[in-house]
N, C-alpha and C positions, 0 to 999 in steps of 0.2 A: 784504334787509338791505344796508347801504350798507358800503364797502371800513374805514370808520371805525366803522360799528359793530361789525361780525366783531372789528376790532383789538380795543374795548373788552370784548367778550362775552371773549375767548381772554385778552387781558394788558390789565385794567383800567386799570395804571399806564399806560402806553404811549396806550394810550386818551382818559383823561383830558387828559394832556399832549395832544395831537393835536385837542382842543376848547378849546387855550386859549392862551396867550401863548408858553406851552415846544412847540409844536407843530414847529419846527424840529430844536428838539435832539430830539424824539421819529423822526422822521422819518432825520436822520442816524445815530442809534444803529440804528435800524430797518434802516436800507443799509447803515453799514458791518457792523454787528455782527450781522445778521442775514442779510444778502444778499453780506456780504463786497464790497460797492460802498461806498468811503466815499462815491464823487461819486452814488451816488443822487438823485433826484429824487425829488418827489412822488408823481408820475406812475407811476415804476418800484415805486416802494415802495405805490400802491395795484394795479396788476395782478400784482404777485408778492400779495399779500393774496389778493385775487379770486382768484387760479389755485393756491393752496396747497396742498397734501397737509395731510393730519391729521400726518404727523412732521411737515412744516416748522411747522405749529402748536404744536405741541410745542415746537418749538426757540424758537417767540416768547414763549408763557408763560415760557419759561427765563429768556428774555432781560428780561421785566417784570419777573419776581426781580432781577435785577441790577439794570433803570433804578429799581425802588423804592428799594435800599438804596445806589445813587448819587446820588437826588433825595437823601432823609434828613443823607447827608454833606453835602451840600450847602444844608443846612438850608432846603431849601425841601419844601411844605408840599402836596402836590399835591392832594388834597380841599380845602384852604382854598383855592387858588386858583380850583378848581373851584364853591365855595359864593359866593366872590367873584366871579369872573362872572356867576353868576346874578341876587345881589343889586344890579350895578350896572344889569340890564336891570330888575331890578322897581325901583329907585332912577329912574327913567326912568317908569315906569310911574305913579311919583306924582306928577311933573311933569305928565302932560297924558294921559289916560287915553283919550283920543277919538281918538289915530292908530291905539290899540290897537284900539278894539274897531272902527272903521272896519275895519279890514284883514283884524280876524279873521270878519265880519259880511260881506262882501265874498267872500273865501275859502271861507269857507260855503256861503252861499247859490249861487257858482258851482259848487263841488265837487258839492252834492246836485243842481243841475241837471243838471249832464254827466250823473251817473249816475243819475238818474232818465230823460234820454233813453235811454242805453245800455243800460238795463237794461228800458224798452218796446221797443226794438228797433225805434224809429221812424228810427233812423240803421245803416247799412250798413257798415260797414270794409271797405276793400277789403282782399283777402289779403297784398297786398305791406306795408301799414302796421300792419298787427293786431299784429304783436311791438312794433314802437313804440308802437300806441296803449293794449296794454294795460302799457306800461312807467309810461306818464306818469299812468296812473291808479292806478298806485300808488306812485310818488310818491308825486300828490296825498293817495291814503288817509293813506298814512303822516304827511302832512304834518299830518292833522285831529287827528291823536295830539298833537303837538307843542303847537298850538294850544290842545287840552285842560288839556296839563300846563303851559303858562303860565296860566290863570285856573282850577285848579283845583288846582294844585300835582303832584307828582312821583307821590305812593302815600299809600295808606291808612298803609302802615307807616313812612312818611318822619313823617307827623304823629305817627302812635302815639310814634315816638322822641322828639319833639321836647313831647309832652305830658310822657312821663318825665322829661324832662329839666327840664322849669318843676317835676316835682312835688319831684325829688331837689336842688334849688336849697336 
């Protein structure tokens, strides 16, 4: 799991924000208010993630309690931002649907190559790259996931909501 997802898994608020336009002030609240750095960077603020104890996790859930009810005061809406971003990639998506499935069709079929070699063990790793080479292929796995959730949507349970929601209209 990537230094962003741990964020959103441990403080969803914090998370979110960090997938989207407030991605800064997530970041800054994250250094100064968490790391006691306000000049944190990016950078710092993902290897303090990566390198965390379960209490300084602790102290970050704390701290998404706070950025939720200072996003709220600040009447911004951090799930609508979040649904807004997605709808402006599927809005994009009705415009010309053949970059999409080009790229996802492409991706594909190269990912189930790679591992389709790798996995008859027609190809050798040398010892020095094997940590790298098994880094990038899961990446890539992870990357099929994404792919998925763009043309087939998020969860069974995302829908389930969203039926409730046309019946209760």
């Amino acid at each position: 799991m990537d230094w962003k997802g741990i964020v959103k898994t441990v403080a969803p608020a914090l998370g979110t924000a960090l997938g989207g336009p407030l991605a800064g002030a997530a970041i800054r609240e994250m250094g100064d208010r968490w790391l006691g750095n306000p000049d944190a960077d990016r950078v710092q603020v993902e290897q303090a993630v990566l390198n965390a104890s379960p209490e300084q996790l602790s102290e970050l859930r704390k701290l998404d309690a706070e950025f939720r009810v200072r996003m709220r005061e600040l009447d911004i809406d951090l799930e609508k931002l979040e649904v807004e971003d997605r709808k402006s990639a599927r809005d994009l998506f009705s415009v010309n649907i053949w970059p999409q499935i080009l790229l996802s069709s492409v991706f594909g079929v190269g990912y189930f190559c790679v591992l389709y070699i790798f996995m008859s063990k027609n190809v050798t790793v040398d010892d020095s790259l094997r940590d790298a080479f098994n880094i990038i292929l899961g990446v890539l796995t992870a990357a099929i996931n994404s792919i998925l959730q763009f043309w087939f949507g998020s969860s069974l349970g995302s829908k389930e909501k969203t039926r409730q929601m046309r019946v209760n209209r």
